[in-house]
mmCIF file of the N, C-alpha and C atoms, coordinates in Angstrom:
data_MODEL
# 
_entry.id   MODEL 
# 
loop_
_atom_site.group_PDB 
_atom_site.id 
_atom_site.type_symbol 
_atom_site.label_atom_id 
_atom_site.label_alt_id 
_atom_site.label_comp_id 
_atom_site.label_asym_id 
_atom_site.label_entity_id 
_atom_site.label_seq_id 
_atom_site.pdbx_PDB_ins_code 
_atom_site.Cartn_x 
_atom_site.Cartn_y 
_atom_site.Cartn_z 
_atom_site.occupancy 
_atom_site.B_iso_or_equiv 
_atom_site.pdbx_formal_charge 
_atom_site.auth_seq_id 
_atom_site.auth_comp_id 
_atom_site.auth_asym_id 
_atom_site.auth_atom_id 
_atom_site.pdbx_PDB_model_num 
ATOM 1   N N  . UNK A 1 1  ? 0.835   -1.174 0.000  1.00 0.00 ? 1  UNK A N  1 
ATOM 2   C CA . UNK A 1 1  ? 0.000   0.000  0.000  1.00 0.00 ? 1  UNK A CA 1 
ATOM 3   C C  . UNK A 1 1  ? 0.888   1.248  0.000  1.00 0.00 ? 1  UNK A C  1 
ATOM 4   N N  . UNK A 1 2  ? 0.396   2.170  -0.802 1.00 0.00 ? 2  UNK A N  1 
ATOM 5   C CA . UNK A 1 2  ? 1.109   3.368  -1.155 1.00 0.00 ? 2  UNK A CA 1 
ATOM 6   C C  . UNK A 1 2  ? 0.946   4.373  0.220  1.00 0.00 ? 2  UNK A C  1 
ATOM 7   N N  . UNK A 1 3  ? 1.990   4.902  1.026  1.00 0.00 ? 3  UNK A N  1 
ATOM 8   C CA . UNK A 1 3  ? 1.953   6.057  2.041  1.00 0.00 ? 3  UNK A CA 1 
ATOM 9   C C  . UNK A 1 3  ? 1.730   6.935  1.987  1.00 0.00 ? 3  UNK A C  1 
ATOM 10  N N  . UNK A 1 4  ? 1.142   7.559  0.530  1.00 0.00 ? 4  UNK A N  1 
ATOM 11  C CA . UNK A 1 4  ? -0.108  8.439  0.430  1.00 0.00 ? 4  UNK A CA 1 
ATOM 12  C C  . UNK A 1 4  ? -1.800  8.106  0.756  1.00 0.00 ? 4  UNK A C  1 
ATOM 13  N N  . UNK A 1 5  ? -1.679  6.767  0.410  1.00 0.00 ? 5  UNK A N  1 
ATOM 14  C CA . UNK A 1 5  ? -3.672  5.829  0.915  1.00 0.00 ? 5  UNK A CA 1 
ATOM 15  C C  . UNK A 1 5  ? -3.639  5.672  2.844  1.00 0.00 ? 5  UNK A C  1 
ATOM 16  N N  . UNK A 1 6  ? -2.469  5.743  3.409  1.00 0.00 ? 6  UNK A N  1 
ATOM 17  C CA . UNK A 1 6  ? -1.974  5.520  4.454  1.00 0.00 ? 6  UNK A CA 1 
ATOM 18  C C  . UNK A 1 6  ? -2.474  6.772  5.367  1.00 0.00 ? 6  UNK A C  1 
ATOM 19  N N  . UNK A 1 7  ? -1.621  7.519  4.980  1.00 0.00 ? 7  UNK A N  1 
ATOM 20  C CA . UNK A 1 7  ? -1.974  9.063  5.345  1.00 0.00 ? 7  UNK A CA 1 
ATOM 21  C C  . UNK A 1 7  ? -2.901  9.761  5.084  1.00 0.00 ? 7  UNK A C  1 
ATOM 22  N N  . UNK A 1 8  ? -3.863  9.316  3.725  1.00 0.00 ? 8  UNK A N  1 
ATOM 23  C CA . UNK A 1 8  ? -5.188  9.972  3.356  1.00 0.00 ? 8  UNK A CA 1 
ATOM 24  C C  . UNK A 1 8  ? -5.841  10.795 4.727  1.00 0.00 ? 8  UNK A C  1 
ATOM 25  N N  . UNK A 1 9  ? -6.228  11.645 4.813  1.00 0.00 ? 9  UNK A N  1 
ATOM 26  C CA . UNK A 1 9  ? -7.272  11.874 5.833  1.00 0.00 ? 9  UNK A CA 1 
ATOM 27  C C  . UNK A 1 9  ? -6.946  12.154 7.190  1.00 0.00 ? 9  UNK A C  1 
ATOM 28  N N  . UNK A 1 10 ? -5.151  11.855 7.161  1.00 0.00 ? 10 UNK A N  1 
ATOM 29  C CA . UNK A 1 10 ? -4.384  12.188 8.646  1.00 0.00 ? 10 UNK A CA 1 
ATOM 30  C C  . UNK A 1 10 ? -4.978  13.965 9.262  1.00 0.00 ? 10 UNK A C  1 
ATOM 31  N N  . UNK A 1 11 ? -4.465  14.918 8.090  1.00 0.00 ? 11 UNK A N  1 
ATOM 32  C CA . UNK A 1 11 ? -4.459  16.180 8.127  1.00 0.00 ? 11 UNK A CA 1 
ATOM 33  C C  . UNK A 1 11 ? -5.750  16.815 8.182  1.00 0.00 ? 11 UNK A C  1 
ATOM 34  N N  . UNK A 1 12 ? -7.456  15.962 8.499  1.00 0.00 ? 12 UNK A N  1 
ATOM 35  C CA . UNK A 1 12 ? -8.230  16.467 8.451  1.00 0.00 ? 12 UNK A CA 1 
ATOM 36  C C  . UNK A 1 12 ? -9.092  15.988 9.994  1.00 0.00 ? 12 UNK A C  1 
ATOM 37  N N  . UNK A 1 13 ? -8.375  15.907 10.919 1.00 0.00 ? 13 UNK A N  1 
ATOM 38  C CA . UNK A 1 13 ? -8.552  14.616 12.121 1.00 0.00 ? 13 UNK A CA 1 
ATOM 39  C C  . UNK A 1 13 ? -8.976  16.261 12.983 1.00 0.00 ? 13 UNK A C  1 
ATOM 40  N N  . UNK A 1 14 ? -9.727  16.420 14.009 1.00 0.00 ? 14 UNK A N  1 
ATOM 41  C CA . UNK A 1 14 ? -9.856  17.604 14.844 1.00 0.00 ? 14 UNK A CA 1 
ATOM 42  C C  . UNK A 1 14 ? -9.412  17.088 15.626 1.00 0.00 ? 14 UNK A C  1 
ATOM 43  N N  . UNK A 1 15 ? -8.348  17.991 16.953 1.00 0.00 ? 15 UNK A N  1 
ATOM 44  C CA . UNK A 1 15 ? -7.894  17.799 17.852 1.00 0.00 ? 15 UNK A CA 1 
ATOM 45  C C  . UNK A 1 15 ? -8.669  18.815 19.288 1.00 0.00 ? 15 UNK A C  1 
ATOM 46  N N  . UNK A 1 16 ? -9.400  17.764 20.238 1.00 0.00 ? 16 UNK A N  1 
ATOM 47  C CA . UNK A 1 16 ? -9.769  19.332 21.068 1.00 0.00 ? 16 UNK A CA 1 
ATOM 48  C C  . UNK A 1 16 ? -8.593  19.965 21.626 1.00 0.00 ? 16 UNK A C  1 
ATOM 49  N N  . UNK A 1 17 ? -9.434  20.913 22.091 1.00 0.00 ? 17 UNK A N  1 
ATOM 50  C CA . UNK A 1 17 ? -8.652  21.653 23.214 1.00 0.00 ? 17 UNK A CA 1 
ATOM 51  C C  . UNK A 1 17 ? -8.757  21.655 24.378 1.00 0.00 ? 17 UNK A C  1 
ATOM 52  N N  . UNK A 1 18 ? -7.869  20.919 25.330 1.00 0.00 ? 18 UNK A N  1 
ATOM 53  C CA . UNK A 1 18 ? -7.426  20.623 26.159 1.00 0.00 ? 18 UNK A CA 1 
ATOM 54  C C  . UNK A 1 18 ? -6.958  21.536 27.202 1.00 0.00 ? 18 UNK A C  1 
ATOM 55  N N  . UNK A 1 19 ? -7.005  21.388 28.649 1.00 0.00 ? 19 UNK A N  1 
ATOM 56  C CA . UNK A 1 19 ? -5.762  22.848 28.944 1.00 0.00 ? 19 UNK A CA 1 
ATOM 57  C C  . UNK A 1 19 ? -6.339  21.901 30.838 1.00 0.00 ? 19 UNK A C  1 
ATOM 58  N N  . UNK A 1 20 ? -5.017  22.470 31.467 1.00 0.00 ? 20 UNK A N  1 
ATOM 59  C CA . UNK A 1 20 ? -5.371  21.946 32.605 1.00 0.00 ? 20 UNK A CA 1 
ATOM 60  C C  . UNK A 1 20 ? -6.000  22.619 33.908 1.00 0.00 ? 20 UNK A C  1 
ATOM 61  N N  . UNK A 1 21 ? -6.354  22.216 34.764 1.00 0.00 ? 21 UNK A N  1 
ATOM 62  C CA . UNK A 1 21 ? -7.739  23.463 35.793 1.00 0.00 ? 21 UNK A CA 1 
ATOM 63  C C  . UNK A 1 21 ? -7.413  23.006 36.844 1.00 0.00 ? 21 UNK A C  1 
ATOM 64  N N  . UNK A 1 22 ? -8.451  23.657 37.818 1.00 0.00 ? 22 UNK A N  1 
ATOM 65  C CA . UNK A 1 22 ? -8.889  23.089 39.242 1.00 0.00 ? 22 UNK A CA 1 
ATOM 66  C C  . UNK A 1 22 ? -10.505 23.072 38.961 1.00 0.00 ? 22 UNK A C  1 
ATOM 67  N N  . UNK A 1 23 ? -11.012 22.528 39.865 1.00 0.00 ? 23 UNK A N  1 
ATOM 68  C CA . UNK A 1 23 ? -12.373 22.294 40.076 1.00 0.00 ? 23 UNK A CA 1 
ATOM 69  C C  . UNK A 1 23 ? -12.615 22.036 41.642 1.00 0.00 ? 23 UNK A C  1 
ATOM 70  N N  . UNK A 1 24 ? -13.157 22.702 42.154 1.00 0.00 ? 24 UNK A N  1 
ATOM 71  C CA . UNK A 1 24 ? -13.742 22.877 43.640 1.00 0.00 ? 24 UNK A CA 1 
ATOM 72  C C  . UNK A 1 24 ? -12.088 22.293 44.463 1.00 0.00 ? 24 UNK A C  1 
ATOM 73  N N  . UNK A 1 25 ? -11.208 22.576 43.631 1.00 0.00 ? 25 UNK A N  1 
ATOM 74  C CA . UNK A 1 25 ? -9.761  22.314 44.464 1.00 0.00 ? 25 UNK A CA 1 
ATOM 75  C C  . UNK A 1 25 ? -9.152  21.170 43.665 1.00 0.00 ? 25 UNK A C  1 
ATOM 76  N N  . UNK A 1 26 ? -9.717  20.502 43.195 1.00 0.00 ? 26 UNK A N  1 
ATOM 77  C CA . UNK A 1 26 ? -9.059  19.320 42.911 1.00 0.00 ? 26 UNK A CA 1 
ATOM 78  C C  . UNK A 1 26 ? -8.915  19.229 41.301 1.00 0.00 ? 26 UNK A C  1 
ATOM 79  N N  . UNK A 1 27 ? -7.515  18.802 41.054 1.00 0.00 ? 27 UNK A N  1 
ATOM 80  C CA . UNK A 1 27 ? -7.184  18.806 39.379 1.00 0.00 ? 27 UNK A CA 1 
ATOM 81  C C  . UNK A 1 27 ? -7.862  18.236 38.382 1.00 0.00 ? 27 UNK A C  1 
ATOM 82  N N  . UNK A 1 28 ? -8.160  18.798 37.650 1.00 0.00 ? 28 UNK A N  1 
ATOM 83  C CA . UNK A 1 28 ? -8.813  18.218 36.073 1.00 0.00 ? 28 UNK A CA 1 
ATOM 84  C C  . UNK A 1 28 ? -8.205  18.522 34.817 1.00 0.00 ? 28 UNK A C  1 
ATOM 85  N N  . UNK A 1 29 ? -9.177  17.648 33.896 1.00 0.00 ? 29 UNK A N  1 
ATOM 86  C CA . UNK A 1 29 ? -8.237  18.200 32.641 1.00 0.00 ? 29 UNK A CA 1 
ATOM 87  C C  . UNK A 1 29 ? -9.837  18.412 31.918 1.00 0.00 ? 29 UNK A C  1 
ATOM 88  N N  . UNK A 1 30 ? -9.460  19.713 31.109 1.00 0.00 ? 30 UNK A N  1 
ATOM 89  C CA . UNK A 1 30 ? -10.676 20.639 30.961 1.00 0.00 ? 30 UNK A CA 1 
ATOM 90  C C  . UNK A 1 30 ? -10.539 20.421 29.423 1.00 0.00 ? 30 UNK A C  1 
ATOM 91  N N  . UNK A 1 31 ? -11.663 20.719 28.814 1.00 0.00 ? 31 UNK A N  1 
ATOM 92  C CA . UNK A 1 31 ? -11.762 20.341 27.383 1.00 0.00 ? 31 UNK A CA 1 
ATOM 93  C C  . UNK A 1 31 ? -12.279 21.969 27.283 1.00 0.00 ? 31 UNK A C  1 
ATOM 94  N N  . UNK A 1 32 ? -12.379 22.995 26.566 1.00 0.00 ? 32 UNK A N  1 
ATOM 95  C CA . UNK A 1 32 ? -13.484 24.120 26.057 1.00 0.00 ? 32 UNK A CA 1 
ATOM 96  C C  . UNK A 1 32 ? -14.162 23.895 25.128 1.00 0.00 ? 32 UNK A C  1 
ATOM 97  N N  . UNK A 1 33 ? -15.578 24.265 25.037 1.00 0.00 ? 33 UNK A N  1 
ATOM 98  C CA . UNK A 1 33 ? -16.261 23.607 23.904 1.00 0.00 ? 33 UNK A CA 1 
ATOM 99  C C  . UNK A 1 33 ? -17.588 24.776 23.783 1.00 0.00 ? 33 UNK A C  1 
ATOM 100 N N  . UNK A 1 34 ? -17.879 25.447 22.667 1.00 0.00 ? 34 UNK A N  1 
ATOM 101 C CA . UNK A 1 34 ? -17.659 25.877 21.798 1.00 0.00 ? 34 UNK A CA 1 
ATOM 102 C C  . UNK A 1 34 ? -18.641 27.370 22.809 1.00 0.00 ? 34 UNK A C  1 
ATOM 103 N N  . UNK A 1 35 ? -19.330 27.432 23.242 1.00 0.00 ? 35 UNK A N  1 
ATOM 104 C CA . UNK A 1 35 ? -19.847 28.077 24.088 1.00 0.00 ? 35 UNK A CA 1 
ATOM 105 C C  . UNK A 1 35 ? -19.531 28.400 25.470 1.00 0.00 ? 35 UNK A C  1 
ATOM 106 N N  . UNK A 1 36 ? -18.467 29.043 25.060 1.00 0.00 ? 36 UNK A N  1 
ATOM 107 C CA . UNK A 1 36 ? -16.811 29.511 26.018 1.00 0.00 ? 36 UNK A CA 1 
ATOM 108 C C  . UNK A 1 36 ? -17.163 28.537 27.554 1.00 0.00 ? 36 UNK A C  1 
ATOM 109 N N  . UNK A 1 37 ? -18.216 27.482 27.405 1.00 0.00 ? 37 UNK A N  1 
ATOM 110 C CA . UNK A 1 37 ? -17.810 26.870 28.697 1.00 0.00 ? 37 UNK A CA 1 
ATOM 111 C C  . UNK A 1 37 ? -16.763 25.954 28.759 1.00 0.00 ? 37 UNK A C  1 
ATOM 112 N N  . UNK A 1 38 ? -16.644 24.956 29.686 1.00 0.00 ? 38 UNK A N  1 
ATOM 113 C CA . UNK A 1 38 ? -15.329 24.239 29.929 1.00 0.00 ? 38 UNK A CA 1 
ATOM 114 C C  . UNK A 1 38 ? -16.050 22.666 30.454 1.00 0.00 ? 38 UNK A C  1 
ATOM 115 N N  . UNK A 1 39 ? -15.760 21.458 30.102 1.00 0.00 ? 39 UNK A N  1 
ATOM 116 C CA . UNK A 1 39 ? -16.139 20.166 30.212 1.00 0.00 ? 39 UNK A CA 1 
ATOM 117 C C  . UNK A 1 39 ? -15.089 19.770 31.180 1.00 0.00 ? 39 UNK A C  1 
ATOM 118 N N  . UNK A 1 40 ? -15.268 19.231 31.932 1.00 0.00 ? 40 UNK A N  1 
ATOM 119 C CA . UNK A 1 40 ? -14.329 18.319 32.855 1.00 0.00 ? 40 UNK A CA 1 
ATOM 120 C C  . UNK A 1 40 ? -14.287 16.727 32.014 1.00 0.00 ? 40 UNK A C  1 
ATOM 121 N N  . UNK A 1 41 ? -12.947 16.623 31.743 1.00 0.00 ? 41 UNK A N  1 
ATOM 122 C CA . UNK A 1 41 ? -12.498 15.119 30.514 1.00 0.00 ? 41 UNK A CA 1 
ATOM 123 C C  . UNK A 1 41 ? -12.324 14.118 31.619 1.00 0.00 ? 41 UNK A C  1 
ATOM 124 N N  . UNK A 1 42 ? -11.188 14.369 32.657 1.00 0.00 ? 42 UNK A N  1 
ATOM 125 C CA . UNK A 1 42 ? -10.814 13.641 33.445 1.00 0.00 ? 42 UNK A CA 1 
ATOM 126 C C  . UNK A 1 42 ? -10.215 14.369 34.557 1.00 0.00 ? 42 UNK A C  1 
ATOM 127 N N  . UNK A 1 43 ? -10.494 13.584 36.217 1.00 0.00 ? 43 UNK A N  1 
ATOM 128 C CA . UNK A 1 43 ? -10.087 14.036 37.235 1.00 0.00 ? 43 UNK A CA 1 
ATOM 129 C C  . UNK A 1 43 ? -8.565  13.676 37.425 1.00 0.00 ? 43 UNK A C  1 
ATOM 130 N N  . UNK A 1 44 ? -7.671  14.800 37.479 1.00 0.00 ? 44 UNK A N  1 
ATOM 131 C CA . UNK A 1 44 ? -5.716  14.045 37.466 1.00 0.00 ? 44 UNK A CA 1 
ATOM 132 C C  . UNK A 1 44 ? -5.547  14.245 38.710 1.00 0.00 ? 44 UNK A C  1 
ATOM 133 N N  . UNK A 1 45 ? -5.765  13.256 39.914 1.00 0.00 ? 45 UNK A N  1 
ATOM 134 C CA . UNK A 1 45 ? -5.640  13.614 41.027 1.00 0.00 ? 45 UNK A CA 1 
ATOM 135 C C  . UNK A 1 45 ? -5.277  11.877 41.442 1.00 0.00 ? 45 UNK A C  1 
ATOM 136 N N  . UNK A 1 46 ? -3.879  11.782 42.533 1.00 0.00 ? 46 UNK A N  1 
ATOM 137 C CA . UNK A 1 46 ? -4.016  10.524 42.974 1.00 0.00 ? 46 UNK A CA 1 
ATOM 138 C C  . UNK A 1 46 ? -4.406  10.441 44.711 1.00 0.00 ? 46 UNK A C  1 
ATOM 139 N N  . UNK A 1 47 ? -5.843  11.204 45.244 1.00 0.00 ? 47 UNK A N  1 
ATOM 140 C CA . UNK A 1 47 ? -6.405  11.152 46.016 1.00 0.00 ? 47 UNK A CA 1 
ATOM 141 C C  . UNK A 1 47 ? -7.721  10.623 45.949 1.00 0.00 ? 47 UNK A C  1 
ATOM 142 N N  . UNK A 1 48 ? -7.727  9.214  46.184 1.00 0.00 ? 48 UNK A N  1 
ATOM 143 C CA . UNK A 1 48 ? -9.510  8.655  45.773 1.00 0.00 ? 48 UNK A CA 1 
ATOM 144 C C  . UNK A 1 48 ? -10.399 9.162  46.520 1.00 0.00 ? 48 UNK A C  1 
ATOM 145 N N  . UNK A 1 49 ? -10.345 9.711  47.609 1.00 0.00 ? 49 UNK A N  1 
ATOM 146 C CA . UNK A 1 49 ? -11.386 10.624 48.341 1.00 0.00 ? 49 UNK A CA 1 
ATOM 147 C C  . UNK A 1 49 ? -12.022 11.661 47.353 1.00 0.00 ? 49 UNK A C  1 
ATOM 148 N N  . UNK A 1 50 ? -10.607 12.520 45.431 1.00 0.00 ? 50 UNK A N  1 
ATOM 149 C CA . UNK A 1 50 ? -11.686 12.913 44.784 1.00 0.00 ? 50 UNK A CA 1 
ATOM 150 C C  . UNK A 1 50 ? -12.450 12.689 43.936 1.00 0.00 ? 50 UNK A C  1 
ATOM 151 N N  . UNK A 1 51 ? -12.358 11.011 43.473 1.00 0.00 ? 51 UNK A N  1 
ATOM 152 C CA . UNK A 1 51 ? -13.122 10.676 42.841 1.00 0.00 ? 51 UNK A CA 1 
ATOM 153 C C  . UNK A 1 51 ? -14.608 10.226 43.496 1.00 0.00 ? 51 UNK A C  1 
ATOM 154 N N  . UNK A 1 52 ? -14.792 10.382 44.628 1.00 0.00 ? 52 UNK A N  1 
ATOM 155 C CA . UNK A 1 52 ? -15.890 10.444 45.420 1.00 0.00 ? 52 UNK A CA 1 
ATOM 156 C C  . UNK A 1 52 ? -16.660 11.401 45.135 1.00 0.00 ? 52 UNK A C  1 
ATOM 157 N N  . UNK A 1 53 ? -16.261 12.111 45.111 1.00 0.00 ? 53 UNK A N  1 
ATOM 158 C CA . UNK A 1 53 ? -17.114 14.168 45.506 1.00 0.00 ? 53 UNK A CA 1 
ATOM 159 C C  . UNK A 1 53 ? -17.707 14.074 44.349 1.00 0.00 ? 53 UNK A C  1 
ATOM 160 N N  . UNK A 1 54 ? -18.832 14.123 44.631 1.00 0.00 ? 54 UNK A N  1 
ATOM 161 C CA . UNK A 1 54 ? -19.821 14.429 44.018 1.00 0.00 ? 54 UNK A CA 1 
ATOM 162 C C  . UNK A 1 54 ? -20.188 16.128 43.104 1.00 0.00 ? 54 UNK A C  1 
ATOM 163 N N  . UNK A 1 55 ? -19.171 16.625 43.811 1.00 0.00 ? 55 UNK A N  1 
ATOM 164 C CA . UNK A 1 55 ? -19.066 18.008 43.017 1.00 0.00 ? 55 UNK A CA 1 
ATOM 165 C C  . UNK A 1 55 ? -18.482 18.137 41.500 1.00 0.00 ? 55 UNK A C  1 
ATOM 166 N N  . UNK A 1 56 ? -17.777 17.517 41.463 1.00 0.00 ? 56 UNK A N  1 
ATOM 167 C CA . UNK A 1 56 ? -16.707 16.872 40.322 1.00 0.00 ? 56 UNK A CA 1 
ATOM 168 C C  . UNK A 1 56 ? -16.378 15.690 39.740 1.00 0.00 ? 56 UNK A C  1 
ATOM 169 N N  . UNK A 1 57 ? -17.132 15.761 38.085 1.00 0.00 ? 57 UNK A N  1 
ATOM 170 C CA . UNK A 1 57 ? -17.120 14.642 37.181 1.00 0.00 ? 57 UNK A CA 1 
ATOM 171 C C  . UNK A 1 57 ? -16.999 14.668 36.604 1.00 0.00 ? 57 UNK A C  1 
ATOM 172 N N  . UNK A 1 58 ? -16.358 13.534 35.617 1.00 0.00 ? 58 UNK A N  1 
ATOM 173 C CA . UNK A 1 58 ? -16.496 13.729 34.281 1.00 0.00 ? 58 UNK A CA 1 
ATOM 174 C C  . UNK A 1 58 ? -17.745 13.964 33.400 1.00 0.00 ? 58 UNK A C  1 
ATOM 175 N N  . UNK A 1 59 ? -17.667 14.840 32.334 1.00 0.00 ? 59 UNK A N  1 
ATOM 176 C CA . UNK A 1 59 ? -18.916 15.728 31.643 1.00 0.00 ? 59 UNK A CA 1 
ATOM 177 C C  . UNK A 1 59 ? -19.261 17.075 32.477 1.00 0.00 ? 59 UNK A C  1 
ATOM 178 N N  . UNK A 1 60 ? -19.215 17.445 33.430 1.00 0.00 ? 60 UNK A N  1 
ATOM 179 C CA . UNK A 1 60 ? -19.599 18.603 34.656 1.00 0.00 ? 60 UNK A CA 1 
ATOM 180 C C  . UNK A 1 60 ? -19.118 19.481 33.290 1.00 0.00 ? 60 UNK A C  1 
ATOM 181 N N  . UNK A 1 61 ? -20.357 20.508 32.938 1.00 0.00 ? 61 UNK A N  1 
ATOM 182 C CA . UNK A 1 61 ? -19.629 21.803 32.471 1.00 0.00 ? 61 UNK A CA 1 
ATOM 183 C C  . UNK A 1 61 ? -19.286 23.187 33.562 1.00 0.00 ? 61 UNK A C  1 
ATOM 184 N N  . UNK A 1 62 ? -18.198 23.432 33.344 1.00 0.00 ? 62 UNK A N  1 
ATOM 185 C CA . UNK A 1 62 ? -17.989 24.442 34.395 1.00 0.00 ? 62 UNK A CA 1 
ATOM 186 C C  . UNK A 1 62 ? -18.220 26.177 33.740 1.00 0.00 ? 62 UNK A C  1 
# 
């Protein structure tokens, strides 16, 4: 297979945007989406007490 049929379609892939936060104290990784709010992707914290809290989840728009 030719590494042009390979690559077809590489350069048209969307990448979000990403950027890193706090949320009620505890670290996340924030997506922005398109209505200047902010999505919580994932909690980066190695305290399982915050994957408890109910304040903070994944999808939560902030």
């Amino acid at each position: 297979m030719l590494p042009e049929q390979v690559l077809q379609g590489l350069d048209d892939n969307v990448y979000p945007n990403y950027e890193a936060g706090e949320v009620a104290g505890i670290p996340v990784l924030l997506e922005k989406v398109e209505n200047g709010q902010k999505r919580v992707v994932r909690i980066n914290s190695t305290d399982p007490a915050h994957f408890l809290k109910q304040e903070v989840y994944p999808g939560l728009l902030t």
